[in-house]
Backbone as a ProteinNet text record, in pm:
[ID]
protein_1_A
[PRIMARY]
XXXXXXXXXXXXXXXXXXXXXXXXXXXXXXXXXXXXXXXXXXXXXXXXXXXXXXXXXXXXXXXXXXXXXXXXXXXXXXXXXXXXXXXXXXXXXXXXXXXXXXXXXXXXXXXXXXXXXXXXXXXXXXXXXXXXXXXXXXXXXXXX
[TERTIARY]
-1971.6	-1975.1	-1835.7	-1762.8	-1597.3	-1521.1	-1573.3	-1537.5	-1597.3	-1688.9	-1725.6	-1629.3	-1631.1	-1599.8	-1440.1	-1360.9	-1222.8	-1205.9	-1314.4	-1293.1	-1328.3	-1416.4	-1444.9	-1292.2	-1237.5	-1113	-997.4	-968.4	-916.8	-1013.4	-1068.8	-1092.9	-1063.9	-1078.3	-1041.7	-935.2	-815.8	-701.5	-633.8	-757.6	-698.1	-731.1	-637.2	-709.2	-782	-836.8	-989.8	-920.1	-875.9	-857.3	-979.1	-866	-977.4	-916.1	-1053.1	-1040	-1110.7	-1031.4	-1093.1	-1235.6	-1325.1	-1479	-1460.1	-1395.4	-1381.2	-1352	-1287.7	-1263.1	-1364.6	-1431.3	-1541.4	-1660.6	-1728	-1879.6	-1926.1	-2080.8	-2156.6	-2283.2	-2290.6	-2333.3	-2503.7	-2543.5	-2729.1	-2700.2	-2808.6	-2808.1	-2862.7	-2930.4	-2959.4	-2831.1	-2723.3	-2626	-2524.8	-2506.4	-2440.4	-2521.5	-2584.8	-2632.9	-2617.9	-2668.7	-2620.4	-2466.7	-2366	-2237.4	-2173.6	-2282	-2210.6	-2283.6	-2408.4	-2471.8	-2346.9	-2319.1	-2242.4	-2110.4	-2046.4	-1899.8	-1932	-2041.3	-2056.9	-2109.9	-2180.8	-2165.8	-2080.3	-2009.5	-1879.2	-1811.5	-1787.9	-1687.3	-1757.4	-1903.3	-1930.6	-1905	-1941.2	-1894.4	-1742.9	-1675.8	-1480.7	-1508	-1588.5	-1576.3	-1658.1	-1788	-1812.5	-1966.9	-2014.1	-2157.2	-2227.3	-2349.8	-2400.2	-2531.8	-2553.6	-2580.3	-2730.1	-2806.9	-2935.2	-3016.3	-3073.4	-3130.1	-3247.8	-3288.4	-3373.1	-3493.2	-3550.2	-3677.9	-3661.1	-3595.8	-3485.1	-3519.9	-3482.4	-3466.4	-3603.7	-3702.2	-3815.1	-3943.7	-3881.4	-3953.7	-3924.5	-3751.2	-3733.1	-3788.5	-3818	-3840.3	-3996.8	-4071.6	-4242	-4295.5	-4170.7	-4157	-4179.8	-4097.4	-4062.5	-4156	-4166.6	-4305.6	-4442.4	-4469.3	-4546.8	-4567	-4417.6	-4438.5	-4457.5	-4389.9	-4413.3	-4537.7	-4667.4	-4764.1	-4838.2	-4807.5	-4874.5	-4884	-4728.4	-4708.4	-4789.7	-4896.6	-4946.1	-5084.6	-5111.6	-5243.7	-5238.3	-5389.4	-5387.2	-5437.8	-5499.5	-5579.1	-5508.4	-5344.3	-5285.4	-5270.8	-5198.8	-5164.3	-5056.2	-4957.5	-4760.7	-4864.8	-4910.8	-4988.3	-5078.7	-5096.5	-5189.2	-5094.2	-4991.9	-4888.1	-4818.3	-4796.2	-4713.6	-4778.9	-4941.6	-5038	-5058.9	-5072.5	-5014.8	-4929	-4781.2	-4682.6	-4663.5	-4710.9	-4717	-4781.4	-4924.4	-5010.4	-4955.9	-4879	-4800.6	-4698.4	-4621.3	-4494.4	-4538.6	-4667.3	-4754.6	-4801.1	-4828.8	-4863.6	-4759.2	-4641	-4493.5	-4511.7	-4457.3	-4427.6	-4503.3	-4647.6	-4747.1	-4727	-4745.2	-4705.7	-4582.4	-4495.6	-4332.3	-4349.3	-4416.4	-4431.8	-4536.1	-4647.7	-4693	-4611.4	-4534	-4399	-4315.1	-4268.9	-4202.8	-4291.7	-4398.1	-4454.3	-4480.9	-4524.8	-4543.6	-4396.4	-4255.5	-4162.3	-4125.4	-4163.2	-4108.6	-4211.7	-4340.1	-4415	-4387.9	-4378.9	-4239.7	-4133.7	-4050.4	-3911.8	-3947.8	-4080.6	-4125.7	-4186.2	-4235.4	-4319.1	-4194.3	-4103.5	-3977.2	-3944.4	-3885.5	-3807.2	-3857.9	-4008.2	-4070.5	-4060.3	-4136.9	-4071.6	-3952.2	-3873.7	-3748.7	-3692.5	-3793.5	-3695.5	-3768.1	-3902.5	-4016	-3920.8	-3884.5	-3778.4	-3689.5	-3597.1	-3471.1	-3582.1	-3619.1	-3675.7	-3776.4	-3817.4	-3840.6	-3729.2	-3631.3	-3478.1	-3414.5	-3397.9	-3307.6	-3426.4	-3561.3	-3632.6	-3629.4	-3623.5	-3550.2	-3439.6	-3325	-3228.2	-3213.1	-3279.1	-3290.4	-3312.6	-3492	-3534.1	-3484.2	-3370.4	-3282.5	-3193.8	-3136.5	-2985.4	-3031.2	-2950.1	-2976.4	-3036.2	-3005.9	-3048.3	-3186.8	-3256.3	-3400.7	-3467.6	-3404.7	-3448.8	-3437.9	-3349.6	-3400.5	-3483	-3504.9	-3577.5	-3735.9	-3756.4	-3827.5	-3961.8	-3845	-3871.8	-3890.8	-3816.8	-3864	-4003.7	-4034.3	-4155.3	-4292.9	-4240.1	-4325.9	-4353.5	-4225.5	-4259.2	-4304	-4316.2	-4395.8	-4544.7	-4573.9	-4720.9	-4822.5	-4762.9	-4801.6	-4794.3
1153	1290.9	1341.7	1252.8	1328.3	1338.9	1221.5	1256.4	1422.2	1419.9	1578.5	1676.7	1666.5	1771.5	1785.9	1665.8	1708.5	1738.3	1731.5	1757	1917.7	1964.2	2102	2203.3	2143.1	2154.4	2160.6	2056.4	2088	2119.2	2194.3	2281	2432.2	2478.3	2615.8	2619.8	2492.7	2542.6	2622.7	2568.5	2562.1	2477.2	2471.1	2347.3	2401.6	2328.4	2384.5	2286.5	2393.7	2358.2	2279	2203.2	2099.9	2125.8	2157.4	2238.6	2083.4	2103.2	1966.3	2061.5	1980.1	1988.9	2031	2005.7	2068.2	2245.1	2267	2409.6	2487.2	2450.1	2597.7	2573.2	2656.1	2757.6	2733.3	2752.7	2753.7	2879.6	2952.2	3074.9	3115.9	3126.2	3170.6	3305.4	3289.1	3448.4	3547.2	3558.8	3617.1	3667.6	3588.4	3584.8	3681.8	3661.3	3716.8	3831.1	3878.2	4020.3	4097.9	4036.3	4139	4132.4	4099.1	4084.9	4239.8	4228.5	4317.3	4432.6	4459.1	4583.9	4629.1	4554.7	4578.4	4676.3	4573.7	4614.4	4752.5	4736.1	4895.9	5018.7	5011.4	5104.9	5145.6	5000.1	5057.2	5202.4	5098.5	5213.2	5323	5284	5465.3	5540.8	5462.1	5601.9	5640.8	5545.6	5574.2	5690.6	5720.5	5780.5	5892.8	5926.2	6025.4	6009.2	5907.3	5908.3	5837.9	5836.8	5790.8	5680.5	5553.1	5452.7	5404.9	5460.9	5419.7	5261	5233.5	5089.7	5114.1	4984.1	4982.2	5036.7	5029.7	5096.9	5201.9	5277.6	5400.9	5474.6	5442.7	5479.5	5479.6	5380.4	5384.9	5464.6	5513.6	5655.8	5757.4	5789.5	5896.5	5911.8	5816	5846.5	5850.2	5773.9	5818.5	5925.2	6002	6137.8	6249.2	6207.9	6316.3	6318.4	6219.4	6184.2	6236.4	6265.8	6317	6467.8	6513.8	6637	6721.7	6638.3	6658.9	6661.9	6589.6	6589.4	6734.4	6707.7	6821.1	6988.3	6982.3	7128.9	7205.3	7146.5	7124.2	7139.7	7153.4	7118.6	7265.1	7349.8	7474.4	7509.1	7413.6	7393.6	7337.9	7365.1	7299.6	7445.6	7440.8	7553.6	7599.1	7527.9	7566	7653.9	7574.4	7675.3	7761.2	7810.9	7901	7990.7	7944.5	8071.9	8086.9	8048	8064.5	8174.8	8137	8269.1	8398.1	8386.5	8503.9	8616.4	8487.1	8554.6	8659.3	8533.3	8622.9	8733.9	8753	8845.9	8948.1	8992.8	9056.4	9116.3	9001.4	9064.7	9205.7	9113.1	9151.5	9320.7	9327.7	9434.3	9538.3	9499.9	9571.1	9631	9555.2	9574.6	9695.2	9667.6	9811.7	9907.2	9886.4	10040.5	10112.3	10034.3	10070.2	10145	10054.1	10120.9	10286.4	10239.6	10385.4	10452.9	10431.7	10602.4	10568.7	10495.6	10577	10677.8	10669.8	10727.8	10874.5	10882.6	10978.2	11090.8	10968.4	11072.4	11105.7	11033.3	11112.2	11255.4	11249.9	11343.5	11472.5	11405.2	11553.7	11602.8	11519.6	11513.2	11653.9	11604.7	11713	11825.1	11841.3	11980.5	12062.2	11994.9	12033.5	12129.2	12069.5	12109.7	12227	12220.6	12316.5	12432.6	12424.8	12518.4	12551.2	12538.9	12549.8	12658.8	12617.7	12672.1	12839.2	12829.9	12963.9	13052.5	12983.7	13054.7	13145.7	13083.9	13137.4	13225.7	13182.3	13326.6	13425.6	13432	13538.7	13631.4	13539.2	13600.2	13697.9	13585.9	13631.8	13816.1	13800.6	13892.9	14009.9	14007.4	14081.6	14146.8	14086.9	14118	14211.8	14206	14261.5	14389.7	14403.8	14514.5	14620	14511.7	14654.7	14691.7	14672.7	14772.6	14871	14991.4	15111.2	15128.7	15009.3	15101.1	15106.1	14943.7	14939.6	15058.6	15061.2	15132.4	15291.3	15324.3	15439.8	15482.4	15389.8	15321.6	15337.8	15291.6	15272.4	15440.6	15470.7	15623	15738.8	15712.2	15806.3	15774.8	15590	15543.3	15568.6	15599	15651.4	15842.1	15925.7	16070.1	16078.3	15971.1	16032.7	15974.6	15876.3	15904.2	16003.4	16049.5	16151	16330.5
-7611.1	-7573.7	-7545	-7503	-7494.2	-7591.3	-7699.9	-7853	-7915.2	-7819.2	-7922.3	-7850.5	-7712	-7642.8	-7666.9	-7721.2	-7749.6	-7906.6	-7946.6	-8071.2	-8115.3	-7979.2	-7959.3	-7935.1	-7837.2	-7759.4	-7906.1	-7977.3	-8097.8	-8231.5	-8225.9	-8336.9	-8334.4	-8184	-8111.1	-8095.7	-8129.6	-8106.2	-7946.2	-7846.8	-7690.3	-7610.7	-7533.3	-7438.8	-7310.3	-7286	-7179.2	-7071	-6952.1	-6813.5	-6715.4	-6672.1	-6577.9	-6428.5	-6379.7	-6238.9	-6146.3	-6066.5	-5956.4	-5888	-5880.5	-5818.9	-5712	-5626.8	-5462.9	-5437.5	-5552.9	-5587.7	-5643.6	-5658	-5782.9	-5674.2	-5722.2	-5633.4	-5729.2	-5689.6	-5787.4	-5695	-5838.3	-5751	-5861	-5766.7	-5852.2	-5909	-6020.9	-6084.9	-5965.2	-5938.3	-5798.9	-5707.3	-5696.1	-5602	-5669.6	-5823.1	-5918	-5922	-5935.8	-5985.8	-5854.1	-5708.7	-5648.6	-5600.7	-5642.9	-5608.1	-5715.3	-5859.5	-5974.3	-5893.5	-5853.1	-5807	-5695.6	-5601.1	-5489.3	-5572.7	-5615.7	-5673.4	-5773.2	-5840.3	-5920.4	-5839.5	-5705.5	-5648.7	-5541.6	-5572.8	-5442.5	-5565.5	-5677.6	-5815.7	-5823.7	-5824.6	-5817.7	-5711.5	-5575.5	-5438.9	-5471.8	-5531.5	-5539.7	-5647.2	-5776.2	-5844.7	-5837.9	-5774	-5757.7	-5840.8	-5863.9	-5956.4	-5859	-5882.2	-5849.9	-5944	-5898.1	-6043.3	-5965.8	-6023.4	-6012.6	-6007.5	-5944.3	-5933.2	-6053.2	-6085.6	-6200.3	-6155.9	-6045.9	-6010.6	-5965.1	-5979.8	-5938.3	-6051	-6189.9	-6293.6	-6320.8	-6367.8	-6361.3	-6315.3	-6145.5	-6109	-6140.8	-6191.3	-6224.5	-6362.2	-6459.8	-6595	-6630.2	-6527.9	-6493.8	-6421.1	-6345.8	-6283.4	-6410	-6462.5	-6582.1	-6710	-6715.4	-6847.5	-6796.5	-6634.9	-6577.5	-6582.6	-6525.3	-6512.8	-6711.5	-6776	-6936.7	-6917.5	-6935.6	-6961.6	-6899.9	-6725.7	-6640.8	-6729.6	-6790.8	-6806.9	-6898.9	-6946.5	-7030.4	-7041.4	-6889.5	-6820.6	-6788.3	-6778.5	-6769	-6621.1	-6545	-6402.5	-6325.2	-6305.9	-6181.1	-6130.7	-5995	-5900.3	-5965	-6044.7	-6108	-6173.5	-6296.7	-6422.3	-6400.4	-6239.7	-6224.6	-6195.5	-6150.7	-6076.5	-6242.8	-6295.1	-6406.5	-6502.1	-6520.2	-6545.7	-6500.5	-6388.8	-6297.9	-6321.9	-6307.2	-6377.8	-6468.1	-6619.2	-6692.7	-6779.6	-6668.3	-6642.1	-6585.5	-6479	-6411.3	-6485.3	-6561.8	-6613	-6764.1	-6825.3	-6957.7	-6878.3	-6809.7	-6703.3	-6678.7	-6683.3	-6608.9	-6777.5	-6847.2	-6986.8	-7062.9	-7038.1	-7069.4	-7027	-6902.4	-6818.7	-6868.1	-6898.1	-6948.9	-7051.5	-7167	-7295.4	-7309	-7199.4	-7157.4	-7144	-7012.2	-6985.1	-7074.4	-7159.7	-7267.8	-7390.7	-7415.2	-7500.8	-7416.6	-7279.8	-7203.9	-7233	-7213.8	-7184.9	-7299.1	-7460.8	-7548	-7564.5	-7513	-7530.2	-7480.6	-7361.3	-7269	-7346.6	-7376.7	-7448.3	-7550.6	-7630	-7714.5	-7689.4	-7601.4	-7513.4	-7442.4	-7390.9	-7322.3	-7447.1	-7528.6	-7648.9	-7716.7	-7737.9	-7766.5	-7725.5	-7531.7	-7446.6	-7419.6	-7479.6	-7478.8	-7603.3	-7735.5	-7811.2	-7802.7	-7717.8	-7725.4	-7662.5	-7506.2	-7418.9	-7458	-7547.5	-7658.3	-7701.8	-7836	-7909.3	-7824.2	-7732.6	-7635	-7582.4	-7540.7	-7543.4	-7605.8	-7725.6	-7850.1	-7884.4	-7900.2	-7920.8	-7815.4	-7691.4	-7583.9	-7646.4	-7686.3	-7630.8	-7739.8	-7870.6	-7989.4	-7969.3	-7908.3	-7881.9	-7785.3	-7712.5	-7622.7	-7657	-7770.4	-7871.8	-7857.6	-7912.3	-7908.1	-8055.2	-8143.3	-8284.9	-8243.1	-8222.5	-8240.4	-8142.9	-8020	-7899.2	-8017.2	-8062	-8135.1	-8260.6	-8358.3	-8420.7	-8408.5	-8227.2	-8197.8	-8139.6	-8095.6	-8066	-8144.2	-8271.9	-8392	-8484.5	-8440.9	-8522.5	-8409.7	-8309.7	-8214	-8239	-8249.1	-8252.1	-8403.8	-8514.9	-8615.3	-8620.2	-8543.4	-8515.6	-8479.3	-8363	-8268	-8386.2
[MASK]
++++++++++++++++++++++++++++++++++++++++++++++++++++++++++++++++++++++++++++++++++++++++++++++++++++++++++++++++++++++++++++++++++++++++++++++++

């Protein structure tokens, strides 16, 4: 077996350090994983993230696959208020489209009355010249 292992050693072209036994640890995966958890959330508080534990992640992603499904569902209290909503808003919107049809209707009755106004005017102001005003008085003394 040390025939293989130096023959491992020269085929890689390095030599593999020999550490005296009194020096090295021997550390459980257990011991190792929480040493990397430790050290990565120390780096995250230094950096500003924050790094989720695996059952961490797990609720947040059965959270969300939840509320996906829920939204979906027409008999919760969200989706009753959300109906509501947009019963209410469907409501604002009509009424709206009512007074605009109301005010172009005005818009047009205004305009109308408006233009009667003038030519009542304009017809006034006609009949008080002096031509018509005399006009008027000679088509009157040849009746009579």
């Amino acid at each position: 077996m040390a025939a293989k292992s130096v023959s491992q050693t020269q085929l890689s072209g390095q030599a593999i350090p020999t550490i005296p036994a009194g020096q090295t640890t021997v550390l459980t995966s257990d011991e190792l994983s929480r040493i990397r958890t430790t050290l990565l959330h120390a780096d995250a508080k230094t950096s500003g993230t924050q790094i989720l534990s695996e059952e961490e992640r797990l609720r947040l992603q059965l959270r969300d696959m939840s509320k996906q499904r829920m939204s979906t569902w027409n008999n919760t209290l969200e989706a009753r208020r959300r109906q509501k909503e947009q019963a209410r808003q469907a409501k604002i919107d009509e009424e709206e489209r009512r007074r605009q049809v109301l005010d172009k209707e005005e818009a047009a009755y205004q305009a109308s009355e408006r233009k009667k106004a003038i030519q009542r005017a304009n017809t006034l102001l006609f009949e008080n010249t002096e031509r018509v005003k005399a006009f008027g008085s000679k088509l009157y003394i040849s009746d009579v």
